[in-house]
NUSESE-950179 format. One record per atom (N, C-alpha, C): x, y, z; residue number from 1. Coordinates in steps of 0.2 Angstrom, whole numbers. Each point is the difference from the previous one (the first is absolute). Example, Ala and Ser with C-alpha at 12.3 -4.5 7.8 and 13.67 -1.06 7.14 Angstrom:
# residues 2
<r east="66" north="-28" up="39" num="1"/>
<r east="-4" north="6" up="0" num="1"/>
<r east="4" north="6" up="0" num="1"/>
<r east="-2" north="5" up="-4" num="2"/>
<r east="4" north="6" up="1" num="2"/>
<r east="-4" north="5" up="3" num="2"/>
This chain:
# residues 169
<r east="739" north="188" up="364" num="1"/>
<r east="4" north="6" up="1" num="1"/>
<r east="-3" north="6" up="-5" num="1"/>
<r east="0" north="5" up="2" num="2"/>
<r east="-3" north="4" up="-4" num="2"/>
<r east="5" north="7" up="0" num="2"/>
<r east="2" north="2" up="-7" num="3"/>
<r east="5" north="3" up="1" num="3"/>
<r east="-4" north="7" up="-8" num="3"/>
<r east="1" north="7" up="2" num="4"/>
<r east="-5" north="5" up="-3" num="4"/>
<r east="-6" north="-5" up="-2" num="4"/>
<r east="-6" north="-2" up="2" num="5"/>
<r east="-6" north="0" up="-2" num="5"/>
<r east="1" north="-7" up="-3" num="5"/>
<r east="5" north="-4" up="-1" num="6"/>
<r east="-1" north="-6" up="-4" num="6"/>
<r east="3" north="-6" up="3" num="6"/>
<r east="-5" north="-4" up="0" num="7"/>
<r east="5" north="-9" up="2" num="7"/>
<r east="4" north="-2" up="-2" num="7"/>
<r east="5" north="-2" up="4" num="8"/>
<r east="5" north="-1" up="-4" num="8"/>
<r east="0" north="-9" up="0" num="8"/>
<r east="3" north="-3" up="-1" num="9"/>
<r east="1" north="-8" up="0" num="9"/>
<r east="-4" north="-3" up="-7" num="9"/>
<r east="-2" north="-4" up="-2" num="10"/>
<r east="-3" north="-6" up="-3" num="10"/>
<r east="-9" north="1" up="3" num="10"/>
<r east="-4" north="-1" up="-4" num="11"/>
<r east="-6" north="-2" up="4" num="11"/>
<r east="-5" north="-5" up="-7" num="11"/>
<r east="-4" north="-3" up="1" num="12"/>
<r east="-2" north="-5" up="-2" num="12"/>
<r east="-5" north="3" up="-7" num="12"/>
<r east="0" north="1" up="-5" num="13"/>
<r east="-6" north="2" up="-6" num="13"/>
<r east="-4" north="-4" up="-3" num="13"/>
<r east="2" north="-6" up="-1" num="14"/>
<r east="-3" north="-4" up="-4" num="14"/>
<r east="-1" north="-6" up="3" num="14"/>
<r east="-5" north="-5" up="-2" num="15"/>
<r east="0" north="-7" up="5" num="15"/>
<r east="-3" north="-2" up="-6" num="15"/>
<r east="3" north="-6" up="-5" num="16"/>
<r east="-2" north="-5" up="-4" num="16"/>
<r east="-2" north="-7" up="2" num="16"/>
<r east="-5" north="-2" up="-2" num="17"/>
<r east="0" north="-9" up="3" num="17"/>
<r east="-4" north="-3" up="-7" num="17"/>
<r east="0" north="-7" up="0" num="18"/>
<r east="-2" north="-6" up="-5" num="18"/>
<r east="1" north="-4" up="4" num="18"/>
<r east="-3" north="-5" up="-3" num="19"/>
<r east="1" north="-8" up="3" num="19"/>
<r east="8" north="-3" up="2" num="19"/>
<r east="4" north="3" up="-3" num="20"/>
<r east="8" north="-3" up="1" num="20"/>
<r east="3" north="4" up="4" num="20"/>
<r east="-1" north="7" up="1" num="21"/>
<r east="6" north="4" up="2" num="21"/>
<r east="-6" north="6" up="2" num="21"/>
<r east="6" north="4" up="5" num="22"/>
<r east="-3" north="6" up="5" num="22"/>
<r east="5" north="4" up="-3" num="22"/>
<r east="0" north="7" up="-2" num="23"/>
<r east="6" north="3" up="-2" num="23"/>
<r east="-2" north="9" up="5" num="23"/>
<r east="4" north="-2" up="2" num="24"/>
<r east="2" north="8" up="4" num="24"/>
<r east="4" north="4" up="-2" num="24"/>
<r east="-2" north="6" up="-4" num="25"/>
<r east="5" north="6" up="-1" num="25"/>
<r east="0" north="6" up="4" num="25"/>
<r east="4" north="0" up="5" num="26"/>
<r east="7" north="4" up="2" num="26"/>
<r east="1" north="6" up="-3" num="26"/>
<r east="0" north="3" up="0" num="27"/>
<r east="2" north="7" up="-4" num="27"/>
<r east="-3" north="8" up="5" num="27"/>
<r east="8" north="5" up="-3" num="28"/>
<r east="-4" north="6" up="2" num="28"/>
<r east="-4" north="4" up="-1" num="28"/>
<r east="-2" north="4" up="1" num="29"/>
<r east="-5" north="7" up="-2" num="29"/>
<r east="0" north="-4" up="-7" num="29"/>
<r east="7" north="2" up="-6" num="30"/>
<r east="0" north="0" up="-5" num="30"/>
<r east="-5" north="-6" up="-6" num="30"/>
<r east="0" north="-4" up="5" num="31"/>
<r east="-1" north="-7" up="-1" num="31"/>
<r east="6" north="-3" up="-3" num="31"/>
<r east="6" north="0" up="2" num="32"/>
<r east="6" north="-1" up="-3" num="32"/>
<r east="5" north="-3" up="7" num="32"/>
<r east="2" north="-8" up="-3" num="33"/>
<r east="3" north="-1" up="8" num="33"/>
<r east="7" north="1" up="-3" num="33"/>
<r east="3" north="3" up="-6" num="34"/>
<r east="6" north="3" up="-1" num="34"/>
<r east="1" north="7" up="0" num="34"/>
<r east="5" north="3" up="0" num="35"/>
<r east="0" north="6" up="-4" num="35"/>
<r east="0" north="1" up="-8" num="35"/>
<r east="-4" north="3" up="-3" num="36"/>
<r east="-2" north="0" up="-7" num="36"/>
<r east="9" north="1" up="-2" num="36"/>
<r east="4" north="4" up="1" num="37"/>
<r east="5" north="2" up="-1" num="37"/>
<r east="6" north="-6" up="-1" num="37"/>
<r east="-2" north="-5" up="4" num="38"/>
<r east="5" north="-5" up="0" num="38"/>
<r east="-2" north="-5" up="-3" num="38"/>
<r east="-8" north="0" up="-3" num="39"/>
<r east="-2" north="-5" up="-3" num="39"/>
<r east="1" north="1" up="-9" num="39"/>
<r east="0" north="7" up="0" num="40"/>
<r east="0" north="2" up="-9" num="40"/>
<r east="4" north="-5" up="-5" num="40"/>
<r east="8" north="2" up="3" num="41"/>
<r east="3" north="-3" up="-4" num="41"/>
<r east="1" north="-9" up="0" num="41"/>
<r east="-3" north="-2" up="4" num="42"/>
<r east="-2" north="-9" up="1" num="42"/>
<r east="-6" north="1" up="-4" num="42"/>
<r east="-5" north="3" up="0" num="43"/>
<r east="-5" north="0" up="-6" num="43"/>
<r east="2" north="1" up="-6" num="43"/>
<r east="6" north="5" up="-1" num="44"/>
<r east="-1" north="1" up="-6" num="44"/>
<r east="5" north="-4" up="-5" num="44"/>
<r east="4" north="-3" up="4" num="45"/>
<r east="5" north="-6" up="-2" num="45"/>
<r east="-6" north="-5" up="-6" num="45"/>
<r east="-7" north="-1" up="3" num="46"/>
<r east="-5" north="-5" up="-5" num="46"/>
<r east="-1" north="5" up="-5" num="46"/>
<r east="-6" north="6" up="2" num="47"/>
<r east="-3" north="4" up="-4" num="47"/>
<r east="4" north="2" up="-7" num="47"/>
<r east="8" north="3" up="2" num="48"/>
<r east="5" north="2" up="-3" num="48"/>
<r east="1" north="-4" up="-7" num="48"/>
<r east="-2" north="-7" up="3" num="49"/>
<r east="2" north="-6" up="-6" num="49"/>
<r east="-6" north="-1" up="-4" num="49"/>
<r east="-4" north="3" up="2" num="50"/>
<r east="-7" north="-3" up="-4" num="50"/>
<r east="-5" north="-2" up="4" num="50"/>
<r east="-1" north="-1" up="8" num="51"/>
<r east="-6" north="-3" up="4" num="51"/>
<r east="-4" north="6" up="0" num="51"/>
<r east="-6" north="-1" up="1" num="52"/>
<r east="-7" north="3" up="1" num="52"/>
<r east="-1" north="2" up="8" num="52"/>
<r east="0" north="5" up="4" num="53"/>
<r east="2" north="1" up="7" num="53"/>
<r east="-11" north="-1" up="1" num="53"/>
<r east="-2" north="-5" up="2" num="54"/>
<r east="-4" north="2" up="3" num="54"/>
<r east="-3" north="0" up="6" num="54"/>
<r east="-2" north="6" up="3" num="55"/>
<r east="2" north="3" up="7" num="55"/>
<r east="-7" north="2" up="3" num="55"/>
<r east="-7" north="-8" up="-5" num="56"/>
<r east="-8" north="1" up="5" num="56"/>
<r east="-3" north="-5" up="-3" num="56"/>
<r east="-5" north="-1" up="5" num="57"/>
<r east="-5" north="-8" up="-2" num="57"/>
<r east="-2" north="-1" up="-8" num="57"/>
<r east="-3" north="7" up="-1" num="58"/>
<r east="-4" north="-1" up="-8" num="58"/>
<r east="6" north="-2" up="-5" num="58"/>
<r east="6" north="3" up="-1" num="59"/>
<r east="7" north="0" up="-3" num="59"/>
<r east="2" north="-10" up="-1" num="59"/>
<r east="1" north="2" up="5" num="60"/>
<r east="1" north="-10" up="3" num="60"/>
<r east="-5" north="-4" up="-2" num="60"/>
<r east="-6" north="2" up="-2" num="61"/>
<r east="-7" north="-6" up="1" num="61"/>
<r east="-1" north="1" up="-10" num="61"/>
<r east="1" north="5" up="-2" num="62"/>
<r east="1" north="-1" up="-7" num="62"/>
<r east="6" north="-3" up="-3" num="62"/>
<r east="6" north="3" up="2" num="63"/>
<r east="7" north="-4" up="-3" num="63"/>
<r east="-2" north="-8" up="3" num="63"/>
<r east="-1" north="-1" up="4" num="64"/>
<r east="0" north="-7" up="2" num="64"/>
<r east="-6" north="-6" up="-2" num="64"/>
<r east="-5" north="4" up="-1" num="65"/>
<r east="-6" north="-3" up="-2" num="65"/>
<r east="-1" north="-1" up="-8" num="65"/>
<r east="6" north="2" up="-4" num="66"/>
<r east="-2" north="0" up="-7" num="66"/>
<r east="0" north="-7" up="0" num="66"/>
<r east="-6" north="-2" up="-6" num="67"/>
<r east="-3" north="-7" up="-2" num="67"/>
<r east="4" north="-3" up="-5" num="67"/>
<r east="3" north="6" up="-4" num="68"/>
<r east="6" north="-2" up="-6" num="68"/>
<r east="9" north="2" up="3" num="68"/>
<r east="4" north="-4" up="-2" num="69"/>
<r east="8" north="3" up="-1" num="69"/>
<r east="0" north="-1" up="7" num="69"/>
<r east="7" north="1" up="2" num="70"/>
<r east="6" north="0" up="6" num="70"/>
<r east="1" north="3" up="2" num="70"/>
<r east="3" north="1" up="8" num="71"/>
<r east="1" north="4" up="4" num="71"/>
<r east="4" north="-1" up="4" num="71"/>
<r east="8" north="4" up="2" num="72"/>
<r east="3" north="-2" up="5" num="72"/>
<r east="-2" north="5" up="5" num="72"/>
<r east="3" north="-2" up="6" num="73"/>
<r east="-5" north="3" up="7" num="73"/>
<r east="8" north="-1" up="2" num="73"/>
<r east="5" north="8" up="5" num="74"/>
<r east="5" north="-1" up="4" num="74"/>
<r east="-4" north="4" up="6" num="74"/>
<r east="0" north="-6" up="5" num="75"/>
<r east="-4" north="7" up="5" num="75"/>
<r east="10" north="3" up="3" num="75"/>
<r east="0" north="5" up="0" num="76"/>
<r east="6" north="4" up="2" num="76"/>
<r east="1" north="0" up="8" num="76"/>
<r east="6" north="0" up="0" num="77"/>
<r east="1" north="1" up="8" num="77"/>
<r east="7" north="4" up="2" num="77"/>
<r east="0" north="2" up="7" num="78"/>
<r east="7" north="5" up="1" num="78"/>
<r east="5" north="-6" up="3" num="78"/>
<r east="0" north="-6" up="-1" num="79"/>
<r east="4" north="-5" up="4" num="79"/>
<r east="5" north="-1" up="-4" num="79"/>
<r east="6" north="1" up="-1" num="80"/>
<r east="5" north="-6" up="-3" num="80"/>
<r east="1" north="-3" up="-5" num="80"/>
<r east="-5" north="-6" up="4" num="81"/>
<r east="0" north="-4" up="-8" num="81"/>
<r east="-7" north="1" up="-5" num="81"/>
<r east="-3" north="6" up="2" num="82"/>
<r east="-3" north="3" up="-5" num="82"/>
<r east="6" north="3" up="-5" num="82"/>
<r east="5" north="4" up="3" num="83"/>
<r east="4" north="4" up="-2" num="83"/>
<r east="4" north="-4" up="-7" num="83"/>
<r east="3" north="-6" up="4" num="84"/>
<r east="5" north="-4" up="-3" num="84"/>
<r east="-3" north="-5" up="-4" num="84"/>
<r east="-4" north="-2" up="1" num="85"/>
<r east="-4" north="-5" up="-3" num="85"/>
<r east="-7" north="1" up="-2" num="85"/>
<r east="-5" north="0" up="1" num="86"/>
<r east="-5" north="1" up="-2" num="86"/>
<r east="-1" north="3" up="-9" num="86"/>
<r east="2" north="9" up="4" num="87"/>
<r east="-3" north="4" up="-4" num="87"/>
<r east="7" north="-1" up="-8" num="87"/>
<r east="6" north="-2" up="2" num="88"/>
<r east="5" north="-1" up="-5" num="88"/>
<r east="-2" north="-8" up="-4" num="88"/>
<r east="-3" north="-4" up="3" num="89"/>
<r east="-2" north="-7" up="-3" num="89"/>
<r east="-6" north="1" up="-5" num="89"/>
<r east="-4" north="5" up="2" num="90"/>
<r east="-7" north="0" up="-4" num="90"/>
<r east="1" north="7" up="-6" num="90"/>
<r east="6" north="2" up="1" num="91"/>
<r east="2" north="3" up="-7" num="91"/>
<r east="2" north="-2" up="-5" num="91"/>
<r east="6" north="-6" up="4" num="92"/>
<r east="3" north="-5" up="-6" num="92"/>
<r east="-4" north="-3" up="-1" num="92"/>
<r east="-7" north="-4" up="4" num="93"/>
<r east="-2" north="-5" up="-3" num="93"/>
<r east="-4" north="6" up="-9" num="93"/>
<r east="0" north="6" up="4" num="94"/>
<r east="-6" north="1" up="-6" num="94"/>
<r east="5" north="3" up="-7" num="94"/>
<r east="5" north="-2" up="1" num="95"/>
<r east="2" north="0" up="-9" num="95"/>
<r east="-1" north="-8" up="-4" num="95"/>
<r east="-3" north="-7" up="5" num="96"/>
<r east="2" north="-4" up="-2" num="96"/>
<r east="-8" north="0" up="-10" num="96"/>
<r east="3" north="-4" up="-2" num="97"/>
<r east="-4" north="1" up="-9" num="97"/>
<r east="-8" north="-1" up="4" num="97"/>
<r east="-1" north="-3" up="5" num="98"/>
<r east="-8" north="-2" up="-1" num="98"/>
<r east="3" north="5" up="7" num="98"/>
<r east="-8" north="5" up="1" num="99"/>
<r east="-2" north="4" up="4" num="99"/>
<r east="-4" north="3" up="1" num="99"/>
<r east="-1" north="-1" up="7" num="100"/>
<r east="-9" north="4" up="3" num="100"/>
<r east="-2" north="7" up="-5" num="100"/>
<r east="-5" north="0" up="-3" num="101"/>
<r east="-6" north="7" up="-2" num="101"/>
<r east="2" north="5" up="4" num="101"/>
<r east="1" north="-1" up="6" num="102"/>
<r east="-2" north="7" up="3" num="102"/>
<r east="6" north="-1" up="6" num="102"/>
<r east="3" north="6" up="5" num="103"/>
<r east="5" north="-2" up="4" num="103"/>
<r east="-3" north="4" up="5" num="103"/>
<r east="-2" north="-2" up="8" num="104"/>
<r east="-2" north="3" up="4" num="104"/>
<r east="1" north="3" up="5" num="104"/>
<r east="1" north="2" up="5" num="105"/>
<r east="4" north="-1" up="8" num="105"/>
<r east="-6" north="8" up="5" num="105"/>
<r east="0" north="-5" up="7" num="106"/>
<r east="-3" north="6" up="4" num="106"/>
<r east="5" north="-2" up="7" num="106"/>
<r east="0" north="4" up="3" num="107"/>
<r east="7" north="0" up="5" num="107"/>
<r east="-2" north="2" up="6" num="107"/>
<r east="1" north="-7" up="3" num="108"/>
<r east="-1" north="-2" up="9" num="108"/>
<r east="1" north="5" up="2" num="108"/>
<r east="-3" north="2" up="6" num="109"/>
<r east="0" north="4" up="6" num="109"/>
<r east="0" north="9" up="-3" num="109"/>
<r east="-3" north="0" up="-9" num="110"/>
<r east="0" north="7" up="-1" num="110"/>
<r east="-9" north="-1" up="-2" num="110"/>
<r east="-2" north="-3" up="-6" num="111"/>
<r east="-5" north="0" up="-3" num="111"/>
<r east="-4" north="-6" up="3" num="111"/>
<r east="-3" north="0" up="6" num="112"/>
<r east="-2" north="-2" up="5" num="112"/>
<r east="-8" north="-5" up="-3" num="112"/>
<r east="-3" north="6" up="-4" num="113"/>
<r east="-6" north="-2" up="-2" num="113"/>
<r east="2" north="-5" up="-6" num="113"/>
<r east="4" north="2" up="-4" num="114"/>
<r east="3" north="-4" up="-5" num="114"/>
<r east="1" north="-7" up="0" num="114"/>
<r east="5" north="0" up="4" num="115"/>
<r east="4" north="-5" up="4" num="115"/>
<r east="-6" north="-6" up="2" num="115"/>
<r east="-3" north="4" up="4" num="116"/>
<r east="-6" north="-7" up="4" num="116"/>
<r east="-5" north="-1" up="-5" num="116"/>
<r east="-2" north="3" up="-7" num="117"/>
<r east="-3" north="-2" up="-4" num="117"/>
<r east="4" north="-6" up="-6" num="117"/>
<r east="7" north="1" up="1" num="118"/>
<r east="4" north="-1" up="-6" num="118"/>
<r east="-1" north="-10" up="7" num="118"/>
<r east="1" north="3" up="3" num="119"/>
<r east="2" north="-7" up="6" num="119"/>
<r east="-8" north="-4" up="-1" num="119"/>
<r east="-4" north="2" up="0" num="120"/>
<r east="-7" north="-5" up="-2" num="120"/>
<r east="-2" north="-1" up="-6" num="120"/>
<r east="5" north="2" up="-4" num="121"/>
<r east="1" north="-3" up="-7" num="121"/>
<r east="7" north="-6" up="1" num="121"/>
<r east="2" north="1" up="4" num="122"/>
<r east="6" north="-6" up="1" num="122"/>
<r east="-1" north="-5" up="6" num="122"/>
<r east="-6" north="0" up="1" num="123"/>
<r east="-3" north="-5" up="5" num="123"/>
<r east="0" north="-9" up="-3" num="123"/>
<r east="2" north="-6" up="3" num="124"/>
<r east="0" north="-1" up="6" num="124"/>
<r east="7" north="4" up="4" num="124"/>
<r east="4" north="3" up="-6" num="125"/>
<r east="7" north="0" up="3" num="125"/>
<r east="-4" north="6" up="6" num="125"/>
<r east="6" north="-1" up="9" num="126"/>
<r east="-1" north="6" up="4" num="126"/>
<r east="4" north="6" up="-3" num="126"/>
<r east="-1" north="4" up="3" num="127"/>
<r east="3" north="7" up="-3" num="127"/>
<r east="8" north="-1" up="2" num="127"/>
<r east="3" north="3" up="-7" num="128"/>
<r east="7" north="-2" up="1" num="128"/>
<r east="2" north="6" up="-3" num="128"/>
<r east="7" north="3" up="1" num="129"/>
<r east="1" north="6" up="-5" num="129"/>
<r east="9" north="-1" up="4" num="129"/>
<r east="4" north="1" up="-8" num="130"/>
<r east="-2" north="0" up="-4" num="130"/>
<r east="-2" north="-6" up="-6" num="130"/>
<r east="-5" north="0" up="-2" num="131"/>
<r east="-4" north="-5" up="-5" num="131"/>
<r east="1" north="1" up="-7" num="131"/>
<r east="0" north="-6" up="-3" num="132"/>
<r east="-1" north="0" up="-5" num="132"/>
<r east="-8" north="-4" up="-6" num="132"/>
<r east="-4" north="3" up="-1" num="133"/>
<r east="-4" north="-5" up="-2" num="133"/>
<r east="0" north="0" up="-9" num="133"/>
<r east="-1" north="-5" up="-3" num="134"/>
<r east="-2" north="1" up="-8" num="134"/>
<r east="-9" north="-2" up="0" num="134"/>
<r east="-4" north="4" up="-3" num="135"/>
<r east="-7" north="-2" up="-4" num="135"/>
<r east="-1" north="-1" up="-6" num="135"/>
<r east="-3" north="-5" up="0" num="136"/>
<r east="-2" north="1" up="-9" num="136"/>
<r east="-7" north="-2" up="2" num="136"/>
<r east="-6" north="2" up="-5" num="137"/>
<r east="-5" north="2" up="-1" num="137"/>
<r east="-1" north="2" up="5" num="137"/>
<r east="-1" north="4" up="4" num="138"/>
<r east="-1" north="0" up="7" num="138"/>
<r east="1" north="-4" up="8" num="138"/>
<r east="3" north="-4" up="-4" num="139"/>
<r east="2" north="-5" up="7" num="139"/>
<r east="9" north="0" up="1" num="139"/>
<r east="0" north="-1" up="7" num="140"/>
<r east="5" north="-2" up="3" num="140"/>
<r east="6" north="-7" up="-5" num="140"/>
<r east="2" north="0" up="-2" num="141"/>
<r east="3" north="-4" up="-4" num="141"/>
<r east="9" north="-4" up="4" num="141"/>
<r east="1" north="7" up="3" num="142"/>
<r east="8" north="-3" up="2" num="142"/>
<r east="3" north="6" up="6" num="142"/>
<r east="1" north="-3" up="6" num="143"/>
<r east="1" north="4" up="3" num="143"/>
<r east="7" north="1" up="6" num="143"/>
<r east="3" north="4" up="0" num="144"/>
<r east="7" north="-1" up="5" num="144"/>
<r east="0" north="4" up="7" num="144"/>
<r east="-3" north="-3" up="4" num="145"/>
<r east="2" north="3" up="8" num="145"/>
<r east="6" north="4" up="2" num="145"/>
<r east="2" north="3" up="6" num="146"/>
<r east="4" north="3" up="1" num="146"/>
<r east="4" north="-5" up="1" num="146"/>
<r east="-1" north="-7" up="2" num="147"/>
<r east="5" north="-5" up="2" num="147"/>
<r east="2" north="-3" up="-5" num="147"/>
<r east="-3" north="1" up="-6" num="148"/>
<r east="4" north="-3" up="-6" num="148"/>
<r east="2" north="6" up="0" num="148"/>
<r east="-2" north="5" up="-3" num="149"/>
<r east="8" north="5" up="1" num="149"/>
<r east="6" north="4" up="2" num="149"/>
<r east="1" north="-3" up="8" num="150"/>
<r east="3" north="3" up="4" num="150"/>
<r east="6" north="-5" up="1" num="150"/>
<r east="6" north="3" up="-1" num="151"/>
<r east="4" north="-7" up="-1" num="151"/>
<r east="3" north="-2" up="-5" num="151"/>
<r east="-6" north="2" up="-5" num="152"/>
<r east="4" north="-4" up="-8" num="152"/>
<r east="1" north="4" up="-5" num="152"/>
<r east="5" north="1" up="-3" num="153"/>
<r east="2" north="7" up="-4" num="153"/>
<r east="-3" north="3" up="-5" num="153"/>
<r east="0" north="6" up="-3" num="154"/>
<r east="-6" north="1" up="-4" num="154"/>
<r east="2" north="-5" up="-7" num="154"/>
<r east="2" north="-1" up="-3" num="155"/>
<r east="4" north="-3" up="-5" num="155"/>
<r east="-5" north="-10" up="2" num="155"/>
<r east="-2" north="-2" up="7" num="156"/>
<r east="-2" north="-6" up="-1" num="156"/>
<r east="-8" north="3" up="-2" num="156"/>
<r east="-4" north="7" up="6" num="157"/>
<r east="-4" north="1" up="-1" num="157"/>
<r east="-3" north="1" up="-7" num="157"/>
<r east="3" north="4" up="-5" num="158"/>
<r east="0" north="1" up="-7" num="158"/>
<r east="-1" north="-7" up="-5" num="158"/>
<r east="4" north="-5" up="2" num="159"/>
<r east="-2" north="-5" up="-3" num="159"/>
<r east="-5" north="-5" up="4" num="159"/>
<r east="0" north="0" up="4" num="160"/>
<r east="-10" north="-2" up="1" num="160"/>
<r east="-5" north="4" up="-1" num="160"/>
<r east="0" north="7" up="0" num="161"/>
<r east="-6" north="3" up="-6" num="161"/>
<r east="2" north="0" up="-5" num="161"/>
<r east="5" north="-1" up="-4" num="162"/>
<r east="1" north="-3" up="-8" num="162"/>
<r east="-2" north="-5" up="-4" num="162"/>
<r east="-2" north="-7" up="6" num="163"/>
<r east="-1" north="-7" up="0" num="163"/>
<r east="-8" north="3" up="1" num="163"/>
<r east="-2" north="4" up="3" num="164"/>
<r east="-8" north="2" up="3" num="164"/>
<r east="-2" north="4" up="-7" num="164"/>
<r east="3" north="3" up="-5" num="165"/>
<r east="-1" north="3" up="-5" num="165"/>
<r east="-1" north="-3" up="-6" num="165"/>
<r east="6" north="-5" up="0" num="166"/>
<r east="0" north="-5" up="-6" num="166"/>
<r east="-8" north="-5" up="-1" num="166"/>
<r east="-2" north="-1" up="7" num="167"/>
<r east="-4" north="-3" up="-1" num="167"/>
<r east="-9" north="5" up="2" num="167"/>
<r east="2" north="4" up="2" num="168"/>
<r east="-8" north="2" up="-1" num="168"/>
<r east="0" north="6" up="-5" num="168"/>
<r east="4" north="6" up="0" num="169"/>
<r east="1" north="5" up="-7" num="169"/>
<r east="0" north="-1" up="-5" num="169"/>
């Protein structure tokens, strides 16, 4: 459909692949499968507290690639249990005494480049969002799928990254 000069609908921008997963993003002109306006304030609920917004490959490939210290990873998302759970779990967990060096979060369906970079840093896991991963020295250390967060309150997810804390921070 074409409406003044522009496409309207969804059309295809990026195509990722590896050994484990094909990832196809979706997105408009903007390269944004949300509207930026509905997404700020769900981003800014992390940023607001202290997470690191990173929103492209190189950002993601430094923060996650550091050899020394810790790092939490929330990939963000506009669902629900991102809402109620995820992003409220990964706040409380980070007043726990032992915690990650650095707080991070890149947000599904906006920072697109981000995202599929932050996700090949979370491999074997398949792309999940909202996610949660901790690294220390660089590696993948402890990670929660959407299915571990969808369902159980932020309050249980807080204390599984708090037991994730105690032992790798």
């Amino acid at each position: 459909m074409n409406i003044a000069g522009k496409t309207a609908g969804p059309q295809i921008y990026s195509v990722r692949t590896n050994p484990f997963y094909s990832l196809i993003i979706i997105t408009n002109k903007n390269n944004d499968m949300y509207p930026v306006e509905l997404t700020i304030p769900m981003s800014k609920d992390l940023t607001a507290f202290g997470f690191t917004g990173l929103t492209n490959a190189d950002e993601v490939n430094t923060a996650l690639s550091a050899t020394e210290g810790t790092a939490l990873l929330v990939v963000n998302s506009v669902c629900g249990c991102a809402a109620a759970n995820a992003r409220p779990g990964a706040k409380m967990a980070s007043h726990n005494a032992k915690k990650p060096d650095n707080l991070y979060t890149v947000f599904a369906g906006v920072d697109g480049e981000a995202v599929a970079t932050a996700r090949e840093h979370l491999l074997p896991y398949p792309p999940s969002s909202p996610a949660i991963g901790l690294f220390k020295d660089g590696k993948l250390v402890h990670f929660l799928e959407r299915h571990h967060i969808e369902g159980r309150s932020a309050e249980i997810i807080a204390e599984n990254l708090k037991m994730a804390f105690d032992r790798f921070c």
